[in-house]
VMD Tcl script that draws the C-alpha trace (Angstrom):
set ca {
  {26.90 18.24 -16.17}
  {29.48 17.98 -13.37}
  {28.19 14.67 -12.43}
  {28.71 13.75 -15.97}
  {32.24 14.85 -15.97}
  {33.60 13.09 -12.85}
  {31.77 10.12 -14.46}
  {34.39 10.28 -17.89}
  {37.14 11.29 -15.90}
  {36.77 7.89 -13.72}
  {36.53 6.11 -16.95}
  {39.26 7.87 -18.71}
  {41.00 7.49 -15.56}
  {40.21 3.57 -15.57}
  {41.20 3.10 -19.12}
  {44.61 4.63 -18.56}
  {45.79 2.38 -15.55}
  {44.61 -0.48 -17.89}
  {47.14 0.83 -20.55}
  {49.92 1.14 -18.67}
  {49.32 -2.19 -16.80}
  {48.51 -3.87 -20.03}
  {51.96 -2.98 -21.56}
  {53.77 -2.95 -18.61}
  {54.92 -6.67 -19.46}
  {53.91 -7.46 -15.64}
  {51.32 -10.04 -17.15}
  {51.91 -11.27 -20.53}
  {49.70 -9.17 -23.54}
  {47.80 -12.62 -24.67}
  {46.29 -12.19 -21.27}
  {45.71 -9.26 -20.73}
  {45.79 -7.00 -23.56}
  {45.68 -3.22 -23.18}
  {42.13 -1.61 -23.72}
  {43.92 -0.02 -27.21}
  {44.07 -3.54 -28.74}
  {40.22 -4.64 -27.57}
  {39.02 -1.47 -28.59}
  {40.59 -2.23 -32.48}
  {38.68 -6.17 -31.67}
  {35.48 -4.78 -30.50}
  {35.09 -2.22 -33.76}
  {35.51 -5.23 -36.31}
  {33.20 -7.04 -34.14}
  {30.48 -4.44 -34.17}
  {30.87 -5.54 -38.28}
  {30.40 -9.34 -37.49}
  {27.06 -10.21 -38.38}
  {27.79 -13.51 -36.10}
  {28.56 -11.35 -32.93}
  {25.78 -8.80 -33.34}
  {23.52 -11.93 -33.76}
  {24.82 -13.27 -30.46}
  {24.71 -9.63 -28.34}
  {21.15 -9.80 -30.02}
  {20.17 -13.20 -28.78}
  {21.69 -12.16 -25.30}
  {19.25 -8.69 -25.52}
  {16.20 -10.55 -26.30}
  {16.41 -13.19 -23.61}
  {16.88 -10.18 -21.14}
  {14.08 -8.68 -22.19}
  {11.93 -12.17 -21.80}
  {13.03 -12.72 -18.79}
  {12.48 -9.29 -16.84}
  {9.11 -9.20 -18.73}
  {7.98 -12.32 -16.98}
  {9.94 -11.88 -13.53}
  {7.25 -8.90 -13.56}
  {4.44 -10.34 -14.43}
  {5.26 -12.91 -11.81}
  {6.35 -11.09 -8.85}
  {4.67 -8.26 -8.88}
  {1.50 -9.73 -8.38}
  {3.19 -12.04 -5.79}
  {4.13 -9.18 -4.36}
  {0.96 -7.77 -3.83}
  {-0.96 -11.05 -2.76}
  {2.35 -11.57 -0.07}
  {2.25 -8.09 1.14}
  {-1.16 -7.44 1.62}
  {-2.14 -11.10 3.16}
  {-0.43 -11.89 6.17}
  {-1.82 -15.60 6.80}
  {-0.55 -16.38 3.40}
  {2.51 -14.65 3.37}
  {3.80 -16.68 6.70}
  {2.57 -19.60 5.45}
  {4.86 -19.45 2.66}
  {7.77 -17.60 4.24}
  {10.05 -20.95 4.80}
  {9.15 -21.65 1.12}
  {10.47 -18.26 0.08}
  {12.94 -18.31 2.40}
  {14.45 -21.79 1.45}
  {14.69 -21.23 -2.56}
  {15.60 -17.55 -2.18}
  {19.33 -18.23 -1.05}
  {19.80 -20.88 -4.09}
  {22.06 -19.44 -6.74}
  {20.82 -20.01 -10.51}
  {23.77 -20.95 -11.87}
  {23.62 -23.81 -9.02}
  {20.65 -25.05 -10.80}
  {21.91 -25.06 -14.32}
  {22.68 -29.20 -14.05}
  {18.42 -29.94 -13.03}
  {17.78 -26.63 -15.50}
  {19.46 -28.73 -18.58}
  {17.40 -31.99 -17.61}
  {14.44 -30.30 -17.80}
  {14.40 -27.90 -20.69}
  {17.34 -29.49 -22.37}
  {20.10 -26.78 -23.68}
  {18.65 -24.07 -25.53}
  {17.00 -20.70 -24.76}
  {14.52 -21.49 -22.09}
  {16.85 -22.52 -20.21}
  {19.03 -19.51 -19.37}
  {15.43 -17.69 -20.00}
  {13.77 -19.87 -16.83}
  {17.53 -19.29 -14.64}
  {17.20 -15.52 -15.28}
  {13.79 -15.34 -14.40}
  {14.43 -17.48 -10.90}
  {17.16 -15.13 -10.12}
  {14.87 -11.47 -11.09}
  {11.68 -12.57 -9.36}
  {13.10 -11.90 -5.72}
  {14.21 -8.31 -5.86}
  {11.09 -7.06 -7.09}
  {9.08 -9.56 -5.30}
  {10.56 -8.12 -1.97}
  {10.55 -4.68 -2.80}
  {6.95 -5.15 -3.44}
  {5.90 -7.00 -0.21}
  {8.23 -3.79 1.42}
  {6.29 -1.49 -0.54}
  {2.60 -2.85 1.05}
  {4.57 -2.48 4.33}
  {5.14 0.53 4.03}
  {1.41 1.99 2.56}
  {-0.02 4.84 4.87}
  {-3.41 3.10 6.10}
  {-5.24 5.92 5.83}
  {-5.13 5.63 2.35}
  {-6.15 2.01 2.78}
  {-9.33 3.00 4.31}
  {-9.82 6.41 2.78}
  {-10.20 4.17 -0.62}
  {-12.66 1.51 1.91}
  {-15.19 4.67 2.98}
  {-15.52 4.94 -0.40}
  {-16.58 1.43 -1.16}
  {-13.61 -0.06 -3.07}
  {-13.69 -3.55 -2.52}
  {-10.22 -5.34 -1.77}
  {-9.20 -5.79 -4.88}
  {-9.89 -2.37 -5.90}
  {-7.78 -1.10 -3.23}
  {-5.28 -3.61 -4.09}
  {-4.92 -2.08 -7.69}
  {-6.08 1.31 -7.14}
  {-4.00 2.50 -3.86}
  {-1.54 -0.22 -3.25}
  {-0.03 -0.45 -6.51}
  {0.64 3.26 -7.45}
  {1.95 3.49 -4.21}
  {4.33 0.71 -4.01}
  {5.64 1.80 -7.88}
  {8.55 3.63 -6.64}
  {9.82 0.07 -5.19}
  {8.58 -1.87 -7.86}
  {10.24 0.00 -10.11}
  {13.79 -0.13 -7.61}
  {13.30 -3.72 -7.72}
  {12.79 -3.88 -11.80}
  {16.15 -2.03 -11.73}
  {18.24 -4.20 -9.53}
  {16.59 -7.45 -11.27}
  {17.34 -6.28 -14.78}
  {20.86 -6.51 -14.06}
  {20.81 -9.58 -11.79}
  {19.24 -11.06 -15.05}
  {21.94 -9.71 -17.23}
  {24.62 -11.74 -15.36}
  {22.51 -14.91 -14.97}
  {21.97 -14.77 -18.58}
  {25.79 -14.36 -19.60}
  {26.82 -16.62 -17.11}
  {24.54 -19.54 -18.09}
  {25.33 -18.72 -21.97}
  {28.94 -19.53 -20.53}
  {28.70 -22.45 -18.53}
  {26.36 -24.06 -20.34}
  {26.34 -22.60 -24.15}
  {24.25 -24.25 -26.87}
  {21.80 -21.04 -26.98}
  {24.12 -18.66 -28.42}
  {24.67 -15.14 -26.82}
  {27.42 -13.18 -25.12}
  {28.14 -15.68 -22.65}
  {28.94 -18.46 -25.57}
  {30.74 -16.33 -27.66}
  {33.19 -15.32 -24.60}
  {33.39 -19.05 -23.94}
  {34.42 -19.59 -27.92}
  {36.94 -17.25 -27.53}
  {38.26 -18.41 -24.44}
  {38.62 -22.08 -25.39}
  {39.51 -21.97 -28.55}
  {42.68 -19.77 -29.80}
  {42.36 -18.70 -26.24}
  {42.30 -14.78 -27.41}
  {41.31 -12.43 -24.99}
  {41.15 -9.51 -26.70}
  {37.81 -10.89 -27.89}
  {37.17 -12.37 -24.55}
  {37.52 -8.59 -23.15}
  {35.67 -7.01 -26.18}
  {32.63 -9.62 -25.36}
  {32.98 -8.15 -21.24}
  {32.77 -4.80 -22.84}
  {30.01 -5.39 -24.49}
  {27.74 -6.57 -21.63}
  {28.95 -4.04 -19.37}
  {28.15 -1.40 -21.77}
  {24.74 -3.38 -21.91}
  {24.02 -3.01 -17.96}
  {24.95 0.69 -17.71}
  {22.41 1.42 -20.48}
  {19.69 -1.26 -18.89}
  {20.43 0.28 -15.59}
  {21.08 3.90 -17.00}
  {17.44 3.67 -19.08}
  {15.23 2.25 -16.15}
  {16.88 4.63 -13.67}
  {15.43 7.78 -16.16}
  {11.89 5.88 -16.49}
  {11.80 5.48 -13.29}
  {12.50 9.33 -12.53}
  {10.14 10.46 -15.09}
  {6.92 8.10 -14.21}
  {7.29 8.47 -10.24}
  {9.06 11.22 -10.02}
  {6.60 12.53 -7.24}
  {8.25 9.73 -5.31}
  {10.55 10.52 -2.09}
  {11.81 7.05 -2.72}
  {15.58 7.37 -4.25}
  {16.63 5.50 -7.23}
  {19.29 3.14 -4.90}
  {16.02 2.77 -2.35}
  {14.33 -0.34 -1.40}
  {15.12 -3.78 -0.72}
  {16.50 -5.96 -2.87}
}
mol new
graphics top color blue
foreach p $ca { graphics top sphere $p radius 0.5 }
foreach p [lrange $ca 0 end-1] q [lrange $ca 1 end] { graphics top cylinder $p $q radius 0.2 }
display resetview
């Protein structure tokens, strides 16, 4: 309860300096409007069947995208981690794309898969895959080999182990990974709906706004609006992931990203 306390007081807080700074006439209000007038912009929004079908497409590519940075990475992750020959043969392959940035590759992304959804879809998923991907290979690093060949007296093949000890063990990570990658997907996603538009979303209607009666009050209700989208992505895999390992020592900021 305290925690949630200090947590409205930092917004209230927040919101307040934005007031006064907003009509303080230090910057002019067409640029920076006070959090009173995008709060009035982002309730008749919440009524525009347009927007909501924009934060929608926005929500569903998310979802798309951490779905298959999973299924990717994970497994990745597991082959990586528990195969050593393989994992340094392809460590200066990892190690080379890892650095690029997605929205670097938007130009070769558009080429390729022309400018609609799979596009930001493909960018998001690039960008998710390596936090949970390294938490993963950190997770096998870190697995107690007794378990390991506890689970081998027993007969369990490789695989077996793989599945059966490995993976409920390196959950806790996986799941720190899932977190930080969910919201590393979230910007990708707006940011690419910006640069590049043509798939709708957040990220295009910000760019509308911006470039067109240049009003950003609906620039700063569209920022809103993804922000409020992280803290509940982030807030909602940070309870799951107390709840299903919750026997885990790891903490929820633990892990590599």
């Amino acid at each position: 309860m305290r925690a949630l306390t200090r947590g409205l007081l930092g917004v209230a807080g927040f919101l307040l300096v934005w007031e006064l700074f907003g009509r303080s006439r230090l910057v002019p209000s067409e640029y920076f409007p006070p959090p009173s007038v995008v709060a009035v912009e982002l309730v008749k929004l919440l009524g525009d069947e347009a927007f909501l079908r924009d934060v929608l497409a926005t929500v569903l590519a998310l979802l798309i995208a951490v779905a298959l940075s999973i299924g990717i990475a994970v497994p990745l992750g597991l082959v990586l981690g528990s195969a050593p020959s393989v994992r340094h043969a392809t460590r200066a392959v990892v190690e080379f794309l890892r650095p690029i940035p997605s929205v670097a590759l938007i130009p070769l992304a558009i080429v390729l898969l022309g400018i609609g959804p799979e596009t930001k879809i493909s960018l998001a998923v690039y960008a998710a895959i390596w936090p949970i991907l390294f938490n993963t290979i950190y997770a096998l690093d870190e697995l107690d080999p007794l378990l390991v060949e506890t689970a081998r007296v027993f007969g369990s093949g490789r695989v077996r182990v793989l599945f059966s000890v490995a993976l409920p063990s390196a959950l806790p990570f996986v799941f720190t990974g899932i977190r930080l990658a969910a919201t590393t997907s979230l910007v990708v996603l707006v940011s690419v709906e910006l640069l590049a538009g043509g798939s709708g979303g957040l990220g295009q209607f910000i760019m509308e706004a911006r470039s067109g009666a240049g009003r950003m009050d609906l620039v700063l209700a569209g920022t809103v609006v993804a922000g409020i989208l992280g803290y509940l992505l982030n807030e909602g895999l940070e309870r799951a992931q107390r709840r299903w390992v919750a026997w885990s020592a790891v903490t929820p900021g633990g892990g590599r990203s």
